[in-house]
C-alpha beads as a LAMMPS data file, in Angstrom:
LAMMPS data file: protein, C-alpha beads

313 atoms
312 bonds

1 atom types
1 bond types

-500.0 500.0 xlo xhi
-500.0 500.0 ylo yhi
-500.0 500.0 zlo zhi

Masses

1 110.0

Atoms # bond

1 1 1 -293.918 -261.337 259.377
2 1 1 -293.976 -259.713 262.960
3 1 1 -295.855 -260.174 265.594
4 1 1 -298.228 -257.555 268.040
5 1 1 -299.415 -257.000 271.064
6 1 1 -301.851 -255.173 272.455
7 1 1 -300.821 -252.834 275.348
8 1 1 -302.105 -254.237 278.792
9 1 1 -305.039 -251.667 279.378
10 1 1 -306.819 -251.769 276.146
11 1 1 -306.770 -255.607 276.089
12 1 1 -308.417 -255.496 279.433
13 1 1 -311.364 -253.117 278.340
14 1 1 -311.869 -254.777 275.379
15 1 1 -311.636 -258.889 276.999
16 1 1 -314.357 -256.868 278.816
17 1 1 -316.682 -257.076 275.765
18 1 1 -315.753 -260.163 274.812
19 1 1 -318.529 -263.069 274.161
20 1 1 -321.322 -261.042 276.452
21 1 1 -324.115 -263.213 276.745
22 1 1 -327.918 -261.899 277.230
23 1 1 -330.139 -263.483 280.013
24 1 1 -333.715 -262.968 278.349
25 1 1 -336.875 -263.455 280.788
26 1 1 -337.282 -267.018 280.544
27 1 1 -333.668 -267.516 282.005
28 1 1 -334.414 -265.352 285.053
29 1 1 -336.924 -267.418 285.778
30 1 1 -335.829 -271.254 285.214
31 1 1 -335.668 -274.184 287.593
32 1 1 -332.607 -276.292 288.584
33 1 1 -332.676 -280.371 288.254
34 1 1 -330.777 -282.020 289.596
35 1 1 -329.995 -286.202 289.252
36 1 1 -331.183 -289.134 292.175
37 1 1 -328.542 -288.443 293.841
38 1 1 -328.650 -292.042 295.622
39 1 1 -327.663 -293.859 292.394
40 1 1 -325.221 -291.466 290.913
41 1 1 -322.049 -292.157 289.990
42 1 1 -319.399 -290.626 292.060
43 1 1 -318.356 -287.256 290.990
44 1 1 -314.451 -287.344 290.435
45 1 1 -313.926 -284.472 287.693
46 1 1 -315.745 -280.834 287.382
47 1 1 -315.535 -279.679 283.682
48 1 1 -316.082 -275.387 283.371
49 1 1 -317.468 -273.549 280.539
50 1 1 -316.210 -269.860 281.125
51 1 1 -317.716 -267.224 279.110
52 1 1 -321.351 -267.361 279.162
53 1 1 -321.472 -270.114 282.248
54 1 1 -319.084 -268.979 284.759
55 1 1 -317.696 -265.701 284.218
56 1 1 -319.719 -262.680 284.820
57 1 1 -320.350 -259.830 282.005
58 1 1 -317.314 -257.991 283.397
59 1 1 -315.198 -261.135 283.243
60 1 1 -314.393 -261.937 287.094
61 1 1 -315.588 -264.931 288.831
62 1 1 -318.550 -264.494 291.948
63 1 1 -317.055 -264.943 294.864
64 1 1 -319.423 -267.656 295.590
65 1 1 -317.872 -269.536 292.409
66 1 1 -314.484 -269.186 293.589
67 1 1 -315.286 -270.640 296.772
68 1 1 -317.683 -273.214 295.575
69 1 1 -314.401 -274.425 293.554
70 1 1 -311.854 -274.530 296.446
71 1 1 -314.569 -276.682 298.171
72 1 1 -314.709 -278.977 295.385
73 1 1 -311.311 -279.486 295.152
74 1 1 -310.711 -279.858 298.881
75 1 1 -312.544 -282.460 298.049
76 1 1 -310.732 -284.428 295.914
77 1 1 -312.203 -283.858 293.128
78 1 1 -310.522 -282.565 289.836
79 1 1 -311.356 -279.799 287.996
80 1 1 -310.880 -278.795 284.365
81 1 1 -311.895 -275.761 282.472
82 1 1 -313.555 -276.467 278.932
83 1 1 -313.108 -273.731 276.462
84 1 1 -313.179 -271.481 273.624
85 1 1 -310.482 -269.504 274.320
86 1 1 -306.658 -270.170 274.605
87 1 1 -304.592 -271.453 277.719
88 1 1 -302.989 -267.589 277.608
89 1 1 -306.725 -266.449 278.258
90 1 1 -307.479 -268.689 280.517
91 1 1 -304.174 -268.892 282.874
92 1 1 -305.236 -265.914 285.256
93 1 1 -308.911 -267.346 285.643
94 1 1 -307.001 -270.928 286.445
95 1 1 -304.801 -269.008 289.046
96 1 1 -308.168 -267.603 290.747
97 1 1 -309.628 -270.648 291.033
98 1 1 -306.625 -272.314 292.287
99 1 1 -306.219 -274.827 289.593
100 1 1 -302.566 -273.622 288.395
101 1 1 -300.879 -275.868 291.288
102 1 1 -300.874 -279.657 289.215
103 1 1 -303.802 -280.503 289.612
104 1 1 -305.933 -278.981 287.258
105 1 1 -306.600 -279.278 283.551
106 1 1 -307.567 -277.176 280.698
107 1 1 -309.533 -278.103 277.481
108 1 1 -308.726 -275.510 275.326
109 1 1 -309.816 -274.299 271.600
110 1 1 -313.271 -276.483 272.005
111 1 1 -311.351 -279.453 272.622
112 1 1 -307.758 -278.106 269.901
113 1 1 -305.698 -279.474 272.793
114 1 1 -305.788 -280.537 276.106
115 1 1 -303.181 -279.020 279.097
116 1 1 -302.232 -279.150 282.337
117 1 1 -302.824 -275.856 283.711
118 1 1 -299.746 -275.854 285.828
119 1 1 -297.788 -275.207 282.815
120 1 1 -299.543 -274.064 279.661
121 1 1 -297.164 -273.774 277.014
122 1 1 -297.297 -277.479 276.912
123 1 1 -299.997 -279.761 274.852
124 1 1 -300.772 -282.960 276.459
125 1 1 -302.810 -283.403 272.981
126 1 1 -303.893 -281.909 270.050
127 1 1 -306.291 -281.702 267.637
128 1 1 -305.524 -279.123 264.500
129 1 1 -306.667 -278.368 261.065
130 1 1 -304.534 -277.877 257.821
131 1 1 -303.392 -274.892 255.766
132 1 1 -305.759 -276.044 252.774
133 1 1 -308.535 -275.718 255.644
134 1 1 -307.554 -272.629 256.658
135 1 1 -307.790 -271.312 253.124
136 1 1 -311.281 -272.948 251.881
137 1 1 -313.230 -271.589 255.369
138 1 1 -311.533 -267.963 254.524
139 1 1 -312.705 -268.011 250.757
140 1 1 -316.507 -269.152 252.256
141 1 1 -316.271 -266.545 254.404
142 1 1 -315.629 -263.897 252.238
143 1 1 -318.392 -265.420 249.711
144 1 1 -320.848 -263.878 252.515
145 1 1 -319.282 -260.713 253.691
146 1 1 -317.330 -262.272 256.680
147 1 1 -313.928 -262.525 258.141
148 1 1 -311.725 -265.539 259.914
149 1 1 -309.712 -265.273 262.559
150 1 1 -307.171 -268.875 263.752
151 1 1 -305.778 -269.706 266.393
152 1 1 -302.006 -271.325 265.003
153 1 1 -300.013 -274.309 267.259
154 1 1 -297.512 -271.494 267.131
155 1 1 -299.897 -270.434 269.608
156 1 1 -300.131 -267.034 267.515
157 1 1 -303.836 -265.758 266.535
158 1 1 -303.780 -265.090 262.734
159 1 1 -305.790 -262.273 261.811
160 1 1 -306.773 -260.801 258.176
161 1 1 -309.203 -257.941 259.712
162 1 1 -309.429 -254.846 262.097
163 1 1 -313.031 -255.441 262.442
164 1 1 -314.591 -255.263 266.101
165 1 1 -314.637 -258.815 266.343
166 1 1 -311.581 -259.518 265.389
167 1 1 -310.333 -256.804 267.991
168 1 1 -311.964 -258.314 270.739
169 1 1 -310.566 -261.600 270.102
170 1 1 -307.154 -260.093 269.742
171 1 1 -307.726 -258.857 273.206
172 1 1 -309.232 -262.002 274.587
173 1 1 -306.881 -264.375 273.129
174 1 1 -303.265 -263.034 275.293
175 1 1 -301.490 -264.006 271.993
176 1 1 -299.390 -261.984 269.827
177 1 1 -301.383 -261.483 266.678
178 1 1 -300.144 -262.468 263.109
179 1 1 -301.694 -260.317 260.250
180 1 1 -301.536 -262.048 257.152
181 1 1 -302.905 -261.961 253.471
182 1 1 -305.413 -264.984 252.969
183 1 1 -304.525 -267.403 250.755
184 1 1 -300.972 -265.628 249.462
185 1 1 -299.203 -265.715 252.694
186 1 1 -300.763 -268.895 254.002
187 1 1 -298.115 -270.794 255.282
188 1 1 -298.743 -274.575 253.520
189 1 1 -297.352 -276.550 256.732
190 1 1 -299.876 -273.765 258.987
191 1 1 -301.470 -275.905 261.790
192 1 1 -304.631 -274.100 263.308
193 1 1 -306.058 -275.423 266.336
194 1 1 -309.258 -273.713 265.270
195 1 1 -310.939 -271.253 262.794
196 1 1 -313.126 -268.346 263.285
197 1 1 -315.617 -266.626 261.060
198 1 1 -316.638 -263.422 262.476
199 1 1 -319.332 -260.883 260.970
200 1 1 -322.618 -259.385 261.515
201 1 1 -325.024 -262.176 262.597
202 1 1 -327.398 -262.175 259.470
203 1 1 -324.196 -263.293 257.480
204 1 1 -323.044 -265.640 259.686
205 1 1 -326.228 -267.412 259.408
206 1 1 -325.504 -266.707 255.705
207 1 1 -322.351 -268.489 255.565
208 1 1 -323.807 -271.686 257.859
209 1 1 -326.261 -272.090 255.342
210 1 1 -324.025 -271.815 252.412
211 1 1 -321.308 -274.078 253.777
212 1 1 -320.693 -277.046 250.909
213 1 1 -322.124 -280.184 252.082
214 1 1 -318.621 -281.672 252.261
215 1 1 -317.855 -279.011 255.028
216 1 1 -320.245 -280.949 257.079
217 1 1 -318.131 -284.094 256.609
218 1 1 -314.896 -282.259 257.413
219 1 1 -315.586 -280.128 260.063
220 1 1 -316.713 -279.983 263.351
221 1 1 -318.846 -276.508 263.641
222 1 1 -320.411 -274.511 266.436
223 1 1 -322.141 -271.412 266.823
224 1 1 -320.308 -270.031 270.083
225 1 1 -321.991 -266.259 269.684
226 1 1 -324.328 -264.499 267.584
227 1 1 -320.862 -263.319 266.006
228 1 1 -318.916 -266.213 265.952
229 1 1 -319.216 -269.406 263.717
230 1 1 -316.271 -271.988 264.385
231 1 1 -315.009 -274.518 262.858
232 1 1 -312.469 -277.736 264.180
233 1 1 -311.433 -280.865 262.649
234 1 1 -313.929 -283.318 262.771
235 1 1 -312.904 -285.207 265.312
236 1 1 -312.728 -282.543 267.440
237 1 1 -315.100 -281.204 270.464
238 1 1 -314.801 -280.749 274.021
239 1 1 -316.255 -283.540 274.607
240 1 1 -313.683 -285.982 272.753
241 1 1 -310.754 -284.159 274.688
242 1 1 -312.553 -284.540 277.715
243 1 1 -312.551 -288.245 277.207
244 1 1 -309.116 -287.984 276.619
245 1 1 -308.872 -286.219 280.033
246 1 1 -310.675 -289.390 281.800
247 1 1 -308.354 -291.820 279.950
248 1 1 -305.658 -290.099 281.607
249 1 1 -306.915 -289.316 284.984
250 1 1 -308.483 -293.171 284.885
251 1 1 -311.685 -292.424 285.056
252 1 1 -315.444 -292.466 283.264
253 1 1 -317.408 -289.708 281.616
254 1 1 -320.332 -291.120 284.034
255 1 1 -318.171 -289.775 286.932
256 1 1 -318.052 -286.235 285.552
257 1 1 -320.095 -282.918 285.822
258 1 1 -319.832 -280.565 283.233
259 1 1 -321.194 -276.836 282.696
260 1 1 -322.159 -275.212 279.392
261 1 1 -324.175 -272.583 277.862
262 1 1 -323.422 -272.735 273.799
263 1 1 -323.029 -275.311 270.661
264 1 1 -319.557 -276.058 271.393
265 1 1 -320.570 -277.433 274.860
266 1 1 -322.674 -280.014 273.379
267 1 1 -320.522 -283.028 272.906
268 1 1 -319.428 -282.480 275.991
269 1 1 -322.540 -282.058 277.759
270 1 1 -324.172 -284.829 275.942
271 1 1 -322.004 -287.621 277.113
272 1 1 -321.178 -286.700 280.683
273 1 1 -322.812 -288.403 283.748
274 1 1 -324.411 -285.253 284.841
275 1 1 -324.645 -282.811 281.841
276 1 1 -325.559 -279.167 282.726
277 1 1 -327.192 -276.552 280.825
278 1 1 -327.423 -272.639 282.231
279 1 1 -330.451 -271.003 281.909
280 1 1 -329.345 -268.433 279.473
281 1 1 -327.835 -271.099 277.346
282 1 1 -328.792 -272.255 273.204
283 1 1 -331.632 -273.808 272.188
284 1 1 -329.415 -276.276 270.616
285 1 1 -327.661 -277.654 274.077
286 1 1 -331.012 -277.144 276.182
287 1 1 -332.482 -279.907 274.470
288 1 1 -329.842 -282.289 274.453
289 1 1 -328.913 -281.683 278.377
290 1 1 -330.403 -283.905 281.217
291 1 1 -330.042 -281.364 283.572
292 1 1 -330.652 -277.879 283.849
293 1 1 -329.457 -275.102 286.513
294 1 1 -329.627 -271.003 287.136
295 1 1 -328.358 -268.707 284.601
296 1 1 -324.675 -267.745 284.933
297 1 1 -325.572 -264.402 286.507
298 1 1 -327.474 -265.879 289.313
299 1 1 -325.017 -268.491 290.190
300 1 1 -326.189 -270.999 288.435
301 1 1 -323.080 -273.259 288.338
302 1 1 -322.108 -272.904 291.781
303 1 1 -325.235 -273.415 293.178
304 1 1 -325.668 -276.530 291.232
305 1 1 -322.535 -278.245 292.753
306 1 1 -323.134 -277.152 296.268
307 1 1 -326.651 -279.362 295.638
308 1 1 -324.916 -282.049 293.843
309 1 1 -321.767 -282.309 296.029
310 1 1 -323.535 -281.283 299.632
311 1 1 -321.173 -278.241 299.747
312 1 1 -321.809 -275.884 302.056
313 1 1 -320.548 -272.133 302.677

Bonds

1 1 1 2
2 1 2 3
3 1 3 4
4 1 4 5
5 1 5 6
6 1 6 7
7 1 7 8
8 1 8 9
9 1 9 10
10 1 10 11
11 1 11 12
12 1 12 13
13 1 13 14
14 1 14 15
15 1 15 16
16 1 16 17
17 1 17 18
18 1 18 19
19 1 19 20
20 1 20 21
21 1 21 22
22 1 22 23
23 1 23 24
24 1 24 25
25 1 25 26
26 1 26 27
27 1 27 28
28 1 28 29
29 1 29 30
30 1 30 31
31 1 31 32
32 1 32 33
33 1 33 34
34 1 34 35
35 1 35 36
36 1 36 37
37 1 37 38
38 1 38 39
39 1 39 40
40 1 40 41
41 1 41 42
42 1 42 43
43 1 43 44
44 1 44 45
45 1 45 46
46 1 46 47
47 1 47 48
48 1 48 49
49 1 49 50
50 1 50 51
51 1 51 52
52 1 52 53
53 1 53 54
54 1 54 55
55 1 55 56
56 1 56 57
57 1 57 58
58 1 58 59
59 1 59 60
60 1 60 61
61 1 61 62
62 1 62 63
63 1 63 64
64 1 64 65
65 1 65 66
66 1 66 67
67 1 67 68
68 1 68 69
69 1 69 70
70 1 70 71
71 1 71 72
72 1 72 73
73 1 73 74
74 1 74 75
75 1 75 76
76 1 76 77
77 1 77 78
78 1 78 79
79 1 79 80
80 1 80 81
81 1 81 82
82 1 82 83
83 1 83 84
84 1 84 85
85 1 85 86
86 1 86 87
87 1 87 88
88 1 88 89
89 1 89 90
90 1 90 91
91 1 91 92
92 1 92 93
93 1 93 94
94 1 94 95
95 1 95 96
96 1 96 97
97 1 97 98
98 1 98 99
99 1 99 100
100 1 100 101
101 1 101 102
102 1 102 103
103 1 103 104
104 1 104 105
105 1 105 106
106 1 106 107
107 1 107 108
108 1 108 109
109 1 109 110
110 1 110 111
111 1 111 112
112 1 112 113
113 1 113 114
114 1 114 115
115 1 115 116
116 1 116 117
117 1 117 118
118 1 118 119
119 1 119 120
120 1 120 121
121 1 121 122
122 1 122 123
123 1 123 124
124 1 124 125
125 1 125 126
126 1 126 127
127 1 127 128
128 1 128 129
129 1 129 130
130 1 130 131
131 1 131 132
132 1 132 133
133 1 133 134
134 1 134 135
135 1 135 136
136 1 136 137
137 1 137 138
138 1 138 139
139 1 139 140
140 1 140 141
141 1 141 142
142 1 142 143
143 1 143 144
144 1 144 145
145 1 145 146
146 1 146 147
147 1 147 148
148 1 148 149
149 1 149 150
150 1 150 151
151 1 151 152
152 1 152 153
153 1 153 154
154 1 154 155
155 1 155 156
156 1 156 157
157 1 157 158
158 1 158 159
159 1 159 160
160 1 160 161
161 1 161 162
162 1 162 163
163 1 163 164
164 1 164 165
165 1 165 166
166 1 166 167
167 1 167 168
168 1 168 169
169 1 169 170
170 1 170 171
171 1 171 172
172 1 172 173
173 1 173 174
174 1 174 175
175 1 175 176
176 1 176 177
177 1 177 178
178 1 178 179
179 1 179 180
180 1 180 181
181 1 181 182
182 1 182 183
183 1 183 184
184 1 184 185
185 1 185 186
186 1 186 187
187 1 187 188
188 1 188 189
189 1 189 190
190 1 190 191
191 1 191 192
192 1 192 193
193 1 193 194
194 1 194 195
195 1 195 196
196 1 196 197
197 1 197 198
198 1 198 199
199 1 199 200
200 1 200 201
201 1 201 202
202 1 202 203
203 1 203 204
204 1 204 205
205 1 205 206
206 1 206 207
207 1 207 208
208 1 208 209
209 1 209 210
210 1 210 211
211 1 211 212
212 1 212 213
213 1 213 214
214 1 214 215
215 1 215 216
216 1 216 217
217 1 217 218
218 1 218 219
219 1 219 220
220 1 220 221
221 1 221 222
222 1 222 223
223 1 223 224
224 1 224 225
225 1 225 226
226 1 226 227
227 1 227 228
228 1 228 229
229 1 229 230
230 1 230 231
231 1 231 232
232 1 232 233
233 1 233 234
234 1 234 235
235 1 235 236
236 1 236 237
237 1 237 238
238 1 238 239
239 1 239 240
240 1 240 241
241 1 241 242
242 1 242 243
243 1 243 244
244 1 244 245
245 1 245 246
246 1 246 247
247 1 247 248
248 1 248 249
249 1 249 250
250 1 250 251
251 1 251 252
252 1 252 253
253 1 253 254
254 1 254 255
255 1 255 256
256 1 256 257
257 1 257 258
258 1 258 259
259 1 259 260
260 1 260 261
261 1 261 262
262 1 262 263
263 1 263 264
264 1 264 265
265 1 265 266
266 1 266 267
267 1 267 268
268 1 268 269
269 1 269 270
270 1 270 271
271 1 271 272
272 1 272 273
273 1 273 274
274 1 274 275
275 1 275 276
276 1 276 277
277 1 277 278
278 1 278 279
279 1 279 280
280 1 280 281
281 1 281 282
282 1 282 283
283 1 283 284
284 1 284 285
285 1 285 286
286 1 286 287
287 1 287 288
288 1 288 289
289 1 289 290
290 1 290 291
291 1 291 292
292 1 292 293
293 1 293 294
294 1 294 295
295 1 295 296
296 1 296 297
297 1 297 298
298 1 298 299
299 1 299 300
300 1 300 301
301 1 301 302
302 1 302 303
303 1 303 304
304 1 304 305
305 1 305 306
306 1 306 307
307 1 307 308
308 1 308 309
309 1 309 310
310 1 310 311
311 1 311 312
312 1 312 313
């Protein structure tokens, strides 16, 4: 099979409509909370959600953000990104924030595998899901009119659809894409990081509500957009990698901060000393987070840690 690329210019315009997230009234308009900052643990790790948290509709940073990070990192304090998206996707943001020198980290795939950002083609873990997984989300998704999209340890995106959102993954993921025939061409030693079901949003909900009750048992699954329904191996999250992270940098969860705006933040969120939700962010982590800040196109996040940390400008 061969692999493609898309040319540099149209994977910019389209990682430019990638994962757009709305800011409705209620998230213009929310408060920030923070913790008693007299008994909290001390902050030793900063753990970034990008799209939807920190990155702006067009995809750059605020310039506030980029130097609310240098700040925190004169510090001494670590700081990892937490994502969706792969380490080729997120190696330019990491180089803006100035986290591509050794001393920053990258959760990547919601928590797939875990890197150090100053050289991303290795895993310092992993976390995948079989060929015979790849196969029975595909079939479910095609049961309600949707597509699947994965994201291989051959750190190639396999793709069985042109549709928009598979095109705007394409572009966000910095991969060379692998279009294959589901379940024919399947490779049966395939290891997937993660799996994507894309489609219109009434189908997606659809397909969530379809899923066999053993899927619950077997997979880890998020909504991350109204167009995107993803599923890891159980043990899998952001959150558990994260912990991983800590083991390795010897510290706690308690002396972490972490940012998040969708399902796939809500491991992580839920177990961290000071868990963050932006205003603009799902129901579903709002109500498990302690602590709540701006929406991501007000600042939210970098606002929040100039509070928290005593940063200032």
């Amino acid at each position: 099979m061969t692999l493609d690329h898309l040319d540099a210019d149209t994977q910019k315009i389209r990682d430019q409509q990638y994962m757009t997230v709305e800011v409705n009234e209620d998230a213009k308009h929310a408060q920030l909370t923070l913790p008693d900052l007299k008994t909290l643990a001390p902050i030793k790790l900063v753990a970034l959600d990008l799209d939807g948290t920190t990155l702006r509709e067009d995809k750059t940073f605020s310039p506030m953000l980029i130097d609310t990070i240098h700040k925190v990192q004169d510090m001494g304090v670590t700081v990892a990104i937490c994502s969706g998206r792969a380490p080729e996707s997120i190696a330019e943001f990491a180089h803006i924030l100035g986290l591509d020198k050794g001393h920053g980290y990258c959760v990547c795939f919601n928590g797939g595998a875990l890197i150090n950002l100053e050289d991303i083609t290795k895993d310092l873990s992993v976390n995948c899901l079989n060929a015979q997984d790849l196969i029975d989300v595909e079939a479910l998704a095609v049961q309600n009119g949707c597509a699947i999209h994965a994201y291989s340890d051959r750190r190639v995106l396999l793709t069985e659809s042109n549709i928009v959102f598979t095109e705007m993954e394409i572009a966000a993921s910095m991969q060379p894409f692998e279009k294959i025939l589901f379940p024919d061409e399947v490779n049966p030693k395939e290891l997937v990081y993660k799996i994507i079901a894309v489609g219109d949003e009434s189908k997606l909900d659809q397909m969530r509500e379809h899923c066999p009750a053993e899927f619950n048992e077997r997979f880890n699954i998020a909504r991350t957009h109204a167009n995107f329904l993803e599923f890891m191996n159980k043990d899998c999250s952001k959150g558990a990698t994260l912990k991983r992270l800590c083991d390795l940098l010897g510290i706690t969860l308690e002396n972490v901060v972490a940012f998040g705006d969708a399902e796939n933040d809500i491991e992580m969120i839920a177990q961290v000393g000071v868990g963050v939700a932006v205003a603009n962010a799902m129901p579903r982590l709002k109500a498990v987070a302690k602590y709540h800040t701006y929406n991501y196109l007000d600042d939210g996040v970098a606002i929040y840690l100039q509070k928290l940390l005593g940063i200032s400008l």
